[in-house]
N, C-alpha and C positions, 0 to 999 in steps of 0.2 A: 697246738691242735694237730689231727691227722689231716693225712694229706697225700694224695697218690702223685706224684710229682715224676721229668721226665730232663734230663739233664741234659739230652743226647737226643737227635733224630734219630727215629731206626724204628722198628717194628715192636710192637706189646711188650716185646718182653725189655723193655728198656724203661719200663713204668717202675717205680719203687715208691713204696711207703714209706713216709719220715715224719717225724714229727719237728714243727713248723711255727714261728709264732705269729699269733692271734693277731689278721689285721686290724685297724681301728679306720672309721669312716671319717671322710674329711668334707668341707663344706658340700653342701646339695649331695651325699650318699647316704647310706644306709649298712648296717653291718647285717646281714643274712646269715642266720643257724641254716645251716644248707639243710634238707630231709630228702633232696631227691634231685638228680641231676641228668637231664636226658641227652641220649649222646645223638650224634650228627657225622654225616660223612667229612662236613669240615673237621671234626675233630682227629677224625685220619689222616687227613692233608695234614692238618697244624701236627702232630704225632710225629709221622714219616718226614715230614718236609718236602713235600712230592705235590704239586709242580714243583720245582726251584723256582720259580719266578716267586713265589711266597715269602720266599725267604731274603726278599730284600724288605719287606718290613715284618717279618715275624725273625728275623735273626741271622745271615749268613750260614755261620758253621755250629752253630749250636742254639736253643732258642731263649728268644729273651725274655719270655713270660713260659714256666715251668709247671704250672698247671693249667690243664685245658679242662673243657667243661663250658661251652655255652650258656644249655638252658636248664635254668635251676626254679625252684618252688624252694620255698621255707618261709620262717616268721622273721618277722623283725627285731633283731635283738637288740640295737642303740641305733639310734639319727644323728650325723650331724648338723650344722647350724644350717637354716636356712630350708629345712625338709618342710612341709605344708601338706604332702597329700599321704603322707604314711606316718604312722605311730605306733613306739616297740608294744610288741605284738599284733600285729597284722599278717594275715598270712598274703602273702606274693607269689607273685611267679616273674617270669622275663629270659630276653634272651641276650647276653653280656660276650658276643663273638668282636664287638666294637668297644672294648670297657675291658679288658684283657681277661677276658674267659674265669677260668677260677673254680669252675665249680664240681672240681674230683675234691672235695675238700670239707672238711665241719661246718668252717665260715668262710665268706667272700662278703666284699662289699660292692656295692652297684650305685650307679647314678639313679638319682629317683625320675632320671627321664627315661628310664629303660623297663621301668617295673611299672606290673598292674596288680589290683587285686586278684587272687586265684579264685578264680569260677568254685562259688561255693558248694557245689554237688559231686567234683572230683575231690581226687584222694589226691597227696602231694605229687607220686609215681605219676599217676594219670597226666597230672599237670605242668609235671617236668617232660613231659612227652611231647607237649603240644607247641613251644615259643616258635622257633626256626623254621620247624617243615611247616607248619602249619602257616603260618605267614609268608613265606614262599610261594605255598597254596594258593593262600587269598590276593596275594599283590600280585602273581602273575595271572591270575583268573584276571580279575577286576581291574586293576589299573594298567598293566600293559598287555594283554588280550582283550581289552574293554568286551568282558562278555557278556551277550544277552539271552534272557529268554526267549526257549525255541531253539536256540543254536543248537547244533550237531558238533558236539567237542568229543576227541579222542586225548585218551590221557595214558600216554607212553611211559612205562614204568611204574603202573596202576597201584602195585602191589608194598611199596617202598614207604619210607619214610612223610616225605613230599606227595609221593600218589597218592598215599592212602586219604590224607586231606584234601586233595584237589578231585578225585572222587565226590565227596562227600557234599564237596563247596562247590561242584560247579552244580549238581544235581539243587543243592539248596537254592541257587542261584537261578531256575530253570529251565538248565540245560537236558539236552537226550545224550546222554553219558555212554562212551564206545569206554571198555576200558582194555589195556595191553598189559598180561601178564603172564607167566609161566602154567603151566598143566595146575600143580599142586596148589598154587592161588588164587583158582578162577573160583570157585565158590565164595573167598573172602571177599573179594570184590565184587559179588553180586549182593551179597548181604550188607553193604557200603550204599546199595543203590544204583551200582551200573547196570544200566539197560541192557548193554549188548556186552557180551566180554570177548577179544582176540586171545587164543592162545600164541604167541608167537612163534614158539618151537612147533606148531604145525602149518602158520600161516602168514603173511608177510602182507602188513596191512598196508604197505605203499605198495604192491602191486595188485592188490582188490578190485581196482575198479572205485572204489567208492571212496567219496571226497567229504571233507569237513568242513565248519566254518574257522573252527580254532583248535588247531592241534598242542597240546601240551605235554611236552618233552621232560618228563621229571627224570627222566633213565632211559638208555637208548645208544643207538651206536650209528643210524640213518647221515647220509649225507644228505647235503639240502633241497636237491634236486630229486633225491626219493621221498622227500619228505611236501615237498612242493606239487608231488604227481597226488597226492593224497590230500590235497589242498584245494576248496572251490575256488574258483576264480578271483572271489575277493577275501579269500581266508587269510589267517592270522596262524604263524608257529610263532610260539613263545617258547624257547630253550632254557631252564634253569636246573638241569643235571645230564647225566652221560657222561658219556667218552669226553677228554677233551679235545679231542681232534670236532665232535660234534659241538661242543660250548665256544670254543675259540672260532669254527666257519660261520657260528651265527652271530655273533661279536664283529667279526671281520670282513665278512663277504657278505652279509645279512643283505644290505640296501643294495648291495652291486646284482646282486641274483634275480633284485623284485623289479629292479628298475624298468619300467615301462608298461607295468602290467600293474594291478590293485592288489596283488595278493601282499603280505608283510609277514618279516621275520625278524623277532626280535631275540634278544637275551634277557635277563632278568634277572640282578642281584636282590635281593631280600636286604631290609634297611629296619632294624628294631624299630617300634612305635608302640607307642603305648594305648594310641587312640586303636593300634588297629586287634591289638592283646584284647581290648575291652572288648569290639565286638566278636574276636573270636570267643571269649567268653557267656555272650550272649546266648552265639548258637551253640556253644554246649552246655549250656545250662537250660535250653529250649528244647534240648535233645538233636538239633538240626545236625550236627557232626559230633564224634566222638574221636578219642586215642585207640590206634591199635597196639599193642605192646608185647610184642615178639616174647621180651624174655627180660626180668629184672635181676642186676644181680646186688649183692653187697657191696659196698666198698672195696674191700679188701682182695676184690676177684677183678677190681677193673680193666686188670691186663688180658683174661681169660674173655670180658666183655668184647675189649678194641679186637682184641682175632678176630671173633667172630663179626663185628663190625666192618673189617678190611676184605672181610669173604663176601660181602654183599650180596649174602642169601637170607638178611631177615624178612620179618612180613611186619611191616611197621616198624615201632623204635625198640632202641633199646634204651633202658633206663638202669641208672643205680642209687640204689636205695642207702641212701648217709646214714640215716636215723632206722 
């Protein structure tokens, strides 16, 4: 099978086409005819190897899983023993960053605790777009921002991968949605449903004056103390993208910063689940959220993709199109 594969850390151009043979699924997996595979800023990390700290379980000096690719959509082409909620031909989606990635590829196989049915109203592209960012979205809204309706949420890095769905989710959720993005994407993210939009290159929404109940950090460079000034009294930052000097203060310093006062800062890894693939499903087949999708390319261009991915100036995802 093809396959854009990566031998070497280093930048795009270190991606090469080979041909590869054809996994086979072993107990509780599944074989996946890839048709569309959406890409992630983790997949620049796993790429580059940048942090190093990565690379004590993705590989030291070179890496140990050679195709990256998260989150994929396709059909089921064979089961192994013991599969129950899928049968060849089903079409899926999921996101396989804990299941060693795979899906710059024709086939990859997955755990069938990672896959959901694909939301029947999107195309495969569409639905290669949505695993990662969009669960990101909803576990940092919902389960550690526990947010409610009525709240005043600002959402940093509006315009991204991650924002564009937290946008969307906190608004379904009923929030009054601030959103933070550059000049050229403040209309995309009014059409998302943000109430209010910040441009940031004209404004600097930790010195406003004006406080949040739950700030959501999908992109950002604020330290926590600018971010805290932008904080009601018992508000919530939830950090899961940015700078890492921004992800690691709120990892590290998060509880030493809040202590004595009700405001919280936390961080927020995203953890595949299938229960929560479903309801993202829901609300896009309900219409409640959709994918934004910058730019799709073929296969054979994935390396021309990851640049532009490492330049993090798209407006939602990128996707590449297998099939």
């Amino acid at each position: 099978m093809k396959a854009i594969i990566n031998k070497s850390y280093g930048p795009s151009s270190v991606l090469e086409s080979a041909e590869i043979e054809q996994p086979q699924p072993g107990d509780h997996e599944v074989l996946i005819k890839v048709h569309a595979t959406g890409l992630n800023k983790a997949d620049w990390f796993m790429l580059t190897g940048r942090p190093l700290m990565l690379r004590a379980e993705a590989g030291l000096f070179r890496p140990k899983r050679q195709i990256i690719g998260s989150d994929v959509a396709g059909v089921v082409e064979a089961v192994g023993k013991g599969i129950t909620r899928f049968q060849v031909g089903d079409e899926v989606y999921g996101d396989l960053s804990e299941n060693g990635r795979g899906g710059l590829a024709e086939y990859v196989c997955a755990p069938e605790a990672v896959l959901a049915h694909k939301p029947s109203g999107l195309t495969f592209e569409q639905a290669a777009a949505v695993p990662m960012a969009a669960m990101t979205a909803l576990q940092g809204l919902r389960d550690t921002g526990n947010i409610q309706a009525g709240q005043k949420v600002l959402v940093n890095g509006a315009s991204g991968g991650v924002g564009t769905y937290a946008v969307q989710i906190a608004k379904a959720l009923g929030a009054e949605v601030t959103a933070v993005c550059s000049t050229q994407k403040a209309d995309l993210v009014r059409e998302l449903g943000a109430d209010h939009v910040i441009d940031y290159t004209a404004e600097d929404f930790t010195q406003s004056g004006k406080q949040y109940d739950l700030i959501f950090a999908a992109n950002g460079f604020q330290t926590l103390a600018e971010y805290q000034s932008a904080l009601s009294p018992s508000g919530t930052l939830v950090v899961v993208g940015g700078s890492f000097k921004q992800i690691f203060s709120a990892m590290l310093f998060g509880g030493w910063r809040t202590r004595g006062s009700d405001q919280t800062i936390k961080s927020a890894l995203q953890k595949p689940k299938p229960e929560d693939l479903a309801t993202l499903a829901e609300m896009l087949n309900e219409g409640q959220i959709r994918p934004v999708i910058d730019q799709t390319y073929p296969l054979e261009h994935a390396a021309e993709a990851m640049a532009y991915l490492g330049q993090g100036s798209a407006k939602g995802k990128l996707v590449i199109s297998v099939i």
